[in-house]
FITORTI-459875 format. One line per field, with one value per residue (C-alpha): x, y, z. Coordinates in pm, 1 decimal. Each point is the difference from the previous one (the first is absolute). Layout:
REM FITORTI-459875
u	[X  ...] .
v	[Y  ...] .
w	[Z  ...] .
***
This chain:
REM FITORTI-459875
u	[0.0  271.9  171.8  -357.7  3.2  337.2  -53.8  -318.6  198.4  347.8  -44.0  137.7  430.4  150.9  45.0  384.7  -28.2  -190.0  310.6  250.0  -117.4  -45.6  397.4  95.6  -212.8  119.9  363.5  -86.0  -230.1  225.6  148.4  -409.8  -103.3  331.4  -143.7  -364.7  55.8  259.2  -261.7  -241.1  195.1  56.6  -390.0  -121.7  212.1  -119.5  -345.7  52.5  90.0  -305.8  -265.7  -287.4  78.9  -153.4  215.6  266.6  34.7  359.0  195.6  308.8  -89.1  103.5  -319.3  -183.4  -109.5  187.3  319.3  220.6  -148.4  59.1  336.3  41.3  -131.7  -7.4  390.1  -48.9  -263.0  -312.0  -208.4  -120.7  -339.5  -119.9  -342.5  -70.1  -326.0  -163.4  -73.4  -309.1  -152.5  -142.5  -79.0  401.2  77.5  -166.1  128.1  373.7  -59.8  -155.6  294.6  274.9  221.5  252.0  -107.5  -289.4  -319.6  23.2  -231.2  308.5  315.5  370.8  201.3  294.6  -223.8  -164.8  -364.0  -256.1  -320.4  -310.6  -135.0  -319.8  -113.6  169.7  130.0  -206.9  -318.2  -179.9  17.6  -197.0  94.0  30.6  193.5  256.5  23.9  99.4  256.6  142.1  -108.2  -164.7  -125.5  334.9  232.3  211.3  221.8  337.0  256.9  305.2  182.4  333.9  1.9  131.0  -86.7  -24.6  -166.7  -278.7  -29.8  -29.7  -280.7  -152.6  50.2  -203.3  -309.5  2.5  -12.4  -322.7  -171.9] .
v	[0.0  261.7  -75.5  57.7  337.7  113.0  -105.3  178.2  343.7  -21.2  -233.2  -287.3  -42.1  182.5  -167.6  -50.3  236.1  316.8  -70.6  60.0  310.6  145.3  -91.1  148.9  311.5  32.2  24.1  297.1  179.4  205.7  165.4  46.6  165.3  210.5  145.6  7.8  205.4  257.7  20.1  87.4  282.5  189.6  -35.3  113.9  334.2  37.8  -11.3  185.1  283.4  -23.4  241.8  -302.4  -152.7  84.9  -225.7  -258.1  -287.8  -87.4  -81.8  62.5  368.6  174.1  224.9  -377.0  9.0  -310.1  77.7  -2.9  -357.3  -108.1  79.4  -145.0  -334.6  -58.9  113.5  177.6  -196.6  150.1  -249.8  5.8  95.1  406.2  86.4  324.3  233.4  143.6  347.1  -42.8  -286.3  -304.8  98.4  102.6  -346.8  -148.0  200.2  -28.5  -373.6  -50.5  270.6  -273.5  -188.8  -207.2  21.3  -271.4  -30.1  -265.8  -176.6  -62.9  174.6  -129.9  -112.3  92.5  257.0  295.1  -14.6  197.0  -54.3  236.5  -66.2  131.6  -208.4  -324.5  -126.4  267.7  -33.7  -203.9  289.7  296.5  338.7  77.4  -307.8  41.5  408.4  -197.3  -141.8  275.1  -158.6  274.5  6.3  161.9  -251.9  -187.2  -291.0  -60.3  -255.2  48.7  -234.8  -53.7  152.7  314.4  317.0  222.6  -249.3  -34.6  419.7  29.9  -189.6  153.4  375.0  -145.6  -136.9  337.4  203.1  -188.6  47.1] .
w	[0.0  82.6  -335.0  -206.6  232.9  -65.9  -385.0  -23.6  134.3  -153.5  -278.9  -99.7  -104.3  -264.5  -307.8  -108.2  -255.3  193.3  281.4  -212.0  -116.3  351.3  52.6  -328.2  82.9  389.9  -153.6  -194.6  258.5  198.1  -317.6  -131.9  352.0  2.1  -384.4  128.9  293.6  -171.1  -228.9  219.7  153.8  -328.8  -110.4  360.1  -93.1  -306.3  126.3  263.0  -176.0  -280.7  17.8  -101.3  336.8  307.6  207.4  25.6  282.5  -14.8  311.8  -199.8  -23.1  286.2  28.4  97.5  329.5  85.8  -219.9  299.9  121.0  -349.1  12.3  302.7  -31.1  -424.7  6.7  -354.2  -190.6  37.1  -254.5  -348.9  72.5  -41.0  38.6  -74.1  -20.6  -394.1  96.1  -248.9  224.1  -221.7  -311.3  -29.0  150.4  -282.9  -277.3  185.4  -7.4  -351.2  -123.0  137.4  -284.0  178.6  327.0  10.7  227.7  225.5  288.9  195.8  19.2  47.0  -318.2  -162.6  -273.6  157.4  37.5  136.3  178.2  87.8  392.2  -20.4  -359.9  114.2  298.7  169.9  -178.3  249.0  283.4  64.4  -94.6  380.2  15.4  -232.8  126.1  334.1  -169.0  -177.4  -339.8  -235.3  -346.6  -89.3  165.4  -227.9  91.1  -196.3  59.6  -187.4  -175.3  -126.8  -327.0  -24.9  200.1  -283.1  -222.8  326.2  57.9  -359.4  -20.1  319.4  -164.5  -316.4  225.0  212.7  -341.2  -104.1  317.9] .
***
């Protein structure tokens, strides 16, 4: 019974094949996070300084809130993800997003090409509007997690999708 449980919640064993790409991909991952996350830094300045955006929430950039916790316990690496705020609320979100080229939509974020992700359409959707306000998610909040391409191919395409919307 305790093996059907465990089954039912973690699945059942790798197959050979799916293993052996995890190890080849674990080798490489320190070098992918290292690109992702100095990636990260130059688009959160960029954005910062744009006049479309309302807001950026970057613990890399020292006017965070928690920059100084960040780094104090992240030790320079501050992540791949940047959210940041439309100043033109969700109708610019959409445009923004539909006016992206290389940067793809995506239900989940975290691979090696940057993708982006609107809170309050999809993983969002379900709550309230009072809900996601609690949560600091507005119609203008955009989700991007950088990936390892790079940094002026991934603001270029940014500056594109902000001149449509």
């Amino acid at each position: 019974m305790a093996m059907r449980q465990s089954n039912r919640i973690w699945g059942s064993t790798l197959d050979p094949f799916a293993a052996c790409l995890i190890v080849r991909g674990i080798r490489t991952l320190p070098l992918r996070i290292e690109r992702a996350c100095e990636n990260a830094v130059v688009v959160a300045n960029y954005l910062s300084d744009h006049s479309k955006i309302g807001a950026v929430h970057y613990p890399g950039l020292p006017g965070h809130p928690q920059h100084q916790l960040a780094v104090d316990t992240l030790g320079g690496r501050f992540g791949w993800m940047v959210t940041f705020e439309l100043t033109g609320g969700g109708s610019a979100a959409s445009s923004f997003v539909k006016g992206l080229d290389m940067i793809k939509f995506a239900p989940s974020l975290g691979e090696t090409r940057t993708t982006v992700s609107h809170p309050a359409k999809t993983s969002h959707r379900s709550l309230s509007s009072e809900e996601q306000s609690e949560l600091g998610i507005n119609d203008g909040l955009i989700r991007l997690s950088c990936g390892i391409e790079s940094a002026s191919d991934i603001i270029a395409d940014l500056e594109s999708a902000l001149a449509k919307s």
